[in-house]
C-alpha positions in Angstrom: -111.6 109.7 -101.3 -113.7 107.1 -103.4 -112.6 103.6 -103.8 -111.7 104.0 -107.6 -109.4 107.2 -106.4 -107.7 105.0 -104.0 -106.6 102.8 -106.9 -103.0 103.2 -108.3 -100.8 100.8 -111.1 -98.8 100.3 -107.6 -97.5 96.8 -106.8 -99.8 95.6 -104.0 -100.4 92.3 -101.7 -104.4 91.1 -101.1 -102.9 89.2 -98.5 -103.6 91.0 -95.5 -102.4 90.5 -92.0 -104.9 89.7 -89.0 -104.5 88.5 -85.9 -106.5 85.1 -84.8 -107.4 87.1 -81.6 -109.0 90.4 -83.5 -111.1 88.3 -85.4 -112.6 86.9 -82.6 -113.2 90.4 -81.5 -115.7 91.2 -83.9 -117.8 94.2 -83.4 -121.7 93.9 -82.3 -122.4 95.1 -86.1 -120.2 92.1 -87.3 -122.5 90.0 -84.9 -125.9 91.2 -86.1 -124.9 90.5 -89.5 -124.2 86.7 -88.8 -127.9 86.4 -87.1 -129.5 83.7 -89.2 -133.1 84.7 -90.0 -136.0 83.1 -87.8 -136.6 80.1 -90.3 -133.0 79.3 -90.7 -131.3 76.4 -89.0 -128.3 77.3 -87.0 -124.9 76.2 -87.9 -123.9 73.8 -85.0 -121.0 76.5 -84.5 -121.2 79.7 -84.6 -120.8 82.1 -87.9 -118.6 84.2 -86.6 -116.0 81.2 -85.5 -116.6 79.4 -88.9 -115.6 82.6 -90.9 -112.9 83.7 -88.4 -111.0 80.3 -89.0 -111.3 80.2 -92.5 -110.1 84.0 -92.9 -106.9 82.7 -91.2 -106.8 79.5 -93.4 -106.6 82.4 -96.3 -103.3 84.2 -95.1 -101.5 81.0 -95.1 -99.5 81.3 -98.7 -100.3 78.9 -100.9 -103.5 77.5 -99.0 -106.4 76.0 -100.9 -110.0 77.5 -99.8 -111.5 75.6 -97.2 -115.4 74.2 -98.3 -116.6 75.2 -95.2 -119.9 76.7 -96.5 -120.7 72.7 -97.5 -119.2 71.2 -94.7 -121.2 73.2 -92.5 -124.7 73.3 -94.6 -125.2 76.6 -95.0 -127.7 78.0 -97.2 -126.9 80.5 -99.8 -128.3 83.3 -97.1 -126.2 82.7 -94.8 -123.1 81.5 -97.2 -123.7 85.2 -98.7 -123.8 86.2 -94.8 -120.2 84.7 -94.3 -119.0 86.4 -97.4 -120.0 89.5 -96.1 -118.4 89.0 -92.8 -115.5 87.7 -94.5 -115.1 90.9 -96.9 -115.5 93.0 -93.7 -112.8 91.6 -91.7 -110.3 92.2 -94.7 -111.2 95.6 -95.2 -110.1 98.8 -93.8 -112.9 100.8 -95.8 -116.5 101.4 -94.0 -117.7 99.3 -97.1 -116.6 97.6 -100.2 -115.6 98.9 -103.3 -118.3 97.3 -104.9 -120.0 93.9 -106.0 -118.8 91.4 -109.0 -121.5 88.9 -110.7 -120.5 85.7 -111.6 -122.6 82.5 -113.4 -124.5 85.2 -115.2 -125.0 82.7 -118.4 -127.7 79.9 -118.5 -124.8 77.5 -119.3 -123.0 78.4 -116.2 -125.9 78.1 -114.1 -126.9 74.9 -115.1 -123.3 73.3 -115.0 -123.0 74.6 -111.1 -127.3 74.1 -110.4 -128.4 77.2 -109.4 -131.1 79.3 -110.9 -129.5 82.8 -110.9 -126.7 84.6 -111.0 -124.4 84.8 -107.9 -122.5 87.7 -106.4 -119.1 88.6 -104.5 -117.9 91.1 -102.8 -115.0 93.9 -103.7 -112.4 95.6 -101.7 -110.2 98.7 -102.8 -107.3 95.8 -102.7 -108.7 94.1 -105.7 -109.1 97.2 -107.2 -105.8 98.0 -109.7 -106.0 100.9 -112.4 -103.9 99.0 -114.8 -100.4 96.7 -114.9 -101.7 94.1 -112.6 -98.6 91.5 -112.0 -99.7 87.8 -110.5 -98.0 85.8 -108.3 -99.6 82.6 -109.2 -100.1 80.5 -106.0 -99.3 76.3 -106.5 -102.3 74.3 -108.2 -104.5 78.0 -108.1 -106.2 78.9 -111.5 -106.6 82.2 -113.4 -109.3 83.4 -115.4 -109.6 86.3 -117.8 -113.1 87.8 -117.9 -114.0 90.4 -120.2 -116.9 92.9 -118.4 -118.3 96.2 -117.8 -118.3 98.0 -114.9 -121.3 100.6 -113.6 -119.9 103.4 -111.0 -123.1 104.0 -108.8 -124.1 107.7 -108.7 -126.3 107.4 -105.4 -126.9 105.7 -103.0 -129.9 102.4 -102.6 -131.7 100.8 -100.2 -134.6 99.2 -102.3 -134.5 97.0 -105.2 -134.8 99.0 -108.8 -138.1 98.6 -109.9 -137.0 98.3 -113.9 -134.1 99.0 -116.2 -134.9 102.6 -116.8 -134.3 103.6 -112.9 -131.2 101.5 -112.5 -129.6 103.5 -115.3 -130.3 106.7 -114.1 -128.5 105.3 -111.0 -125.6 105.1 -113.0 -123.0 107.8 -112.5 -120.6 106.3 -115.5 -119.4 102.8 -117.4 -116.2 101.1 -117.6 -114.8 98.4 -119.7 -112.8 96.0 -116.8 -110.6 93.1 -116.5 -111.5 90.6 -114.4 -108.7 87.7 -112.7 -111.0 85.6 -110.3 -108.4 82.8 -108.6 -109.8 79.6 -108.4 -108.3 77.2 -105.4 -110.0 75.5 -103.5 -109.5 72.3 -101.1 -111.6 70.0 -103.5 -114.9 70.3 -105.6 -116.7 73.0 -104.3 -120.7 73.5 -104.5 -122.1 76.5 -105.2 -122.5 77.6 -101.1 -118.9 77.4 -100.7 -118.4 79.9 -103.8 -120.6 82.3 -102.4 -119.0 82.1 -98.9 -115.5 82.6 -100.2 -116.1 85.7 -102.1 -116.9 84.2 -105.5 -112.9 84.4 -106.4 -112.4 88.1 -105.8 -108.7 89.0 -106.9 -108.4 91.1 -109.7 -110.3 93.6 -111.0 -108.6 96.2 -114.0 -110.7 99.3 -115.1 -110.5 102.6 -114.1 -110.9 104.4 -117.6 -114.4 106.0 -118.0 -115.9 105.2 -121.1 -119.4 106.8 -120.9 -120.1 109.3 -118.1 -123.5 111.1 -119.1 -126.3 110.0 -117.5 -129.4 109.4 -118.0 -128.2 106.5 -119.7 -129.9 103.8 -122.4 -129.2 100.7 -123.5 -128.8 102.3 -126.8 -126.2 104.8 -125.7 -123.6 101.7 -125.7 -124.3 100.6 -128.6 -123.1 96.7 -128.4 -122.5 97.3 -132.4 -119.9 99.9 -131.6 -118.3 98.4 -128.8 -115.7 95.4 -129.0 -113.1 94.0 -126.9 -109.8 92.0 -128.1 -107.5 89.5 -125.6 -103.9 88.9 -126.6 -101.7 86.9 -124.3 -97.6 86.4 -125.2 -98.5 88.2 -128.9 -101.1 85.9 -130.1 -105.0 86.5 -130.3 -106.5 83.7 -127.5 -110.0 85.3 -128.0 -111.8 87.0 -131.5 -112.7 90.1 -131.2 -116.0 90.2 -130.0 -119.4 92.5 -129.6 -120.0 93.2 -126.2 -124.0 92.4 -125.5 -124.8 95.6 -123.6 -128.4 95.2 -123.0 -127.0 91.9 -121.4 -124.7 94.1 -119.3 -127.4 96.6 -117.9 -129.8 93.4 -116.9 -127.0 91.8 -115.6 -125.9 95.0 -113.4 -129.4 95.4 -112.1 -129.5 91.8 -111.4 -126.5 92.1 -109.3 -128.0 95.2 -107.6 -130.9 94.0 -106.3 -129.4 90.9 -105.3 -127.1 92.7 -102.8 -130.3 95.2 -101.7 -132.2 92.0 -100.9 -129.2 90.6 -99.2 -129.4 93.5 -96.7 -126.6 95.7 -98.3 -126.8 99.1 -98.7 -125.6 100.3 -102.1 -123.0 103.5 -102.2 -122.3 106.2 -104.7 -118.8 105.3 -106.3 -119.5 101.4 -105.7 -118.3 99.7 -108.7 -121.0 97.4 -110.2 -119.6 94.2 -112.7 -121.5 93.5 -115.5 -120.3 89.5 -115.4 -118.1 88.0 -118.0 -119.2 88.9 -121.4 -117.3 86.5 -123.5 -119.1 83.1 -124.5 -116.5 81.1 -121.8 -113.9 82.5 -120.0 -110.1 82.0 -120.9 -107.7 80.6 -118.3 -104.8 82.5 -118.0 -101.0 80.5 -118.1 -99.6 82.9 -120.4 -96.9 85.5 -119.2 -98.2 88.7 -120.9 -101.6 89.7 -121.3 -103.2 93.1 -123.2 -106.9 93.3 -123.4 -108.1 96.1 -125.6 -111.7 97.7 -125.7 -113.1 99.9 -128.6 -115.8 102.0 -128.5 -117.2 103.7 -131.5 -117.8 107.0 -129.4 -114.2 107.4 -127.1 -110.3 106.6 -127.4 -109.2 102.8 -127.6 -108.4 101.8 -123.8 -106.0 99.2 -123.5 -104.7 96.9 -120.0 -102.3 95.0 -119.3 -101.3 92.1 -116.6 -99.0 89.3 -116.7 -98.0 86.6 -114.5 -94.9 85.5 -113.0 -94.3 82.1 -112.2 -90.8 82.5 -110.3 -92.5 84.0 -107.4 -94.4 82.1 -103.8 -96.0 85.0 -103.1 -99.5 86.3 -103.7 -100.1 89.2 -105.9 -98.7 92.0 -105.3 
């Protein structure tokens, strides 16, 4: 069964339950990952440790992100090493669900001072067909993030050499939702996004949209394609044309960053195009719908809302 089969409009909770003491039992593969490379200074304690204690910082309700990537000085290798350990330890799958890019815009990139796009890491957890329903946790932030997502067909060990063999890579495209939650224990720098999972936490799509491959940039036509965002029965964002050469570049992007990160891509991984909008919109309404229209297939529409009256997490 493939990760987007798994995914049903079922109440959930990403907050999973781990012991302390099965952490610390991580397997020799778990291990090997958090090996820093030959010309990488050591962390004075151990990966494994550092990410095992903040994983159980995480199940507390309600508990900011640590900055531990910062505090500890680890460089964005080994920050994206952490993640990865991180996304292991609260999965149950062999491998993720997929991959989400995130300060894909120059703006973005020169606000946080990087020079690229970054990248986190998806579960099946985070993975909701439609009707997601958020338990806001205290002083935590909610974005809405407008993207397409590209269903790999195959699997990849090497980086795409161009556009044209990345899209014939791609088994279908799907408009998404994205909800990353923002809360962290301060100002964070851009390690300690990369080593907490880039705010994984909500990710609506499900609804193929174009599914015949080969594809070109000109067989989603950015012209034809537009999404809308109401929240509480009022337009927050205009409609807008979805840049979809933007998309594929940014999907390849994404890809070979995970390759060159030592991940091996899957067929059914679910690839995330990045937010598509000029700036994302925070969420504090109640009731969301997010609409996508394509000039070639059926209006798709999603919907998520929050509710404040409740400590939990999502579920």
């Amino acid at each position: 069964m493939t990760p987007l089969q798994r995914m049903t409009p079922a109440i959930r909770s990403v907050t999973a339950r781990f012991s302390f003491c099965g952490l610390l039992g991580i397997t020799y593969a778990t291990n090997a990952l958090s090996q820093p490379a030959s010309d990488e200074a050591r962390p004075a304690v151990p990966l494994t440790q550092i990410v095992a204690t903040h994983f159980q910082s995480q199940q507390a309700i309600g508990h900011p992100l640590s900055l531990f990537a910062s505090e500890h000085s680890l460089s964005n290798r080994m920050a994206y090493r952490s993640q990865h350990l991180l996304a292991q330890m609260q999965r149950t799958t062999p491998y993720p669900a997929g991959y989400k890019a995130a300060l894909t815009s120059q703006a973005a990139q020169k606000r946080w001072g990087v020079s690229e796009a970054i990248y986190g890491t998806l579960n099946s957890n985070h993975l909701y067909s439609n009707s997601a329903v958020i338990h806001p946790k205290p002083n935590a932030m909610y974005l809405v993030e407008l993207e397409l997502g590209f269903i790999l067909a195959s699997e990849h060990s090497e980086p795409f050499a161009d556009l044209a063999s990345f899209q014939r890579s791609i088994k279908s495209v799907i408009p998404v939702v994205e909800i990353p939650e923002i809360h962290f224990a301060g100002k964070p720098k851009p390690v300690d996004i990369i080593a907490s999972n880039v705010g994984a936490f909500i990710v609506i799509s499900g609804i193929v949209i174009s599914g015949e491959p080969p594809f070109s940039a000109a067989s989603l036509d950015g012209t034809g394609f537009s999404a809308h965002l109401a929240c509480d029965g009022s337009s927050v964002e205009q409609r807008i044309s979805l840049a979809l050469d933007s998309a594929w570049q940014n999907a390849m992007h994404l890809a070979n960053q995970v390759i060159e990160q030592g991940q091996t891509l899957h067929p059914e991984q679910l690839l995330l195009s990045g937010d598509l909008q000029p700036s994302p919109f925070r969420m504090t309404a109640s009731r969301c719908i997010a609409n996508f229209t394509h000039q070639n297939s059926p209006s798709i529409t999603y919907t998520f809302s929050i509710e404040q009256d409740s400590p939990d997490s999502v579920k």
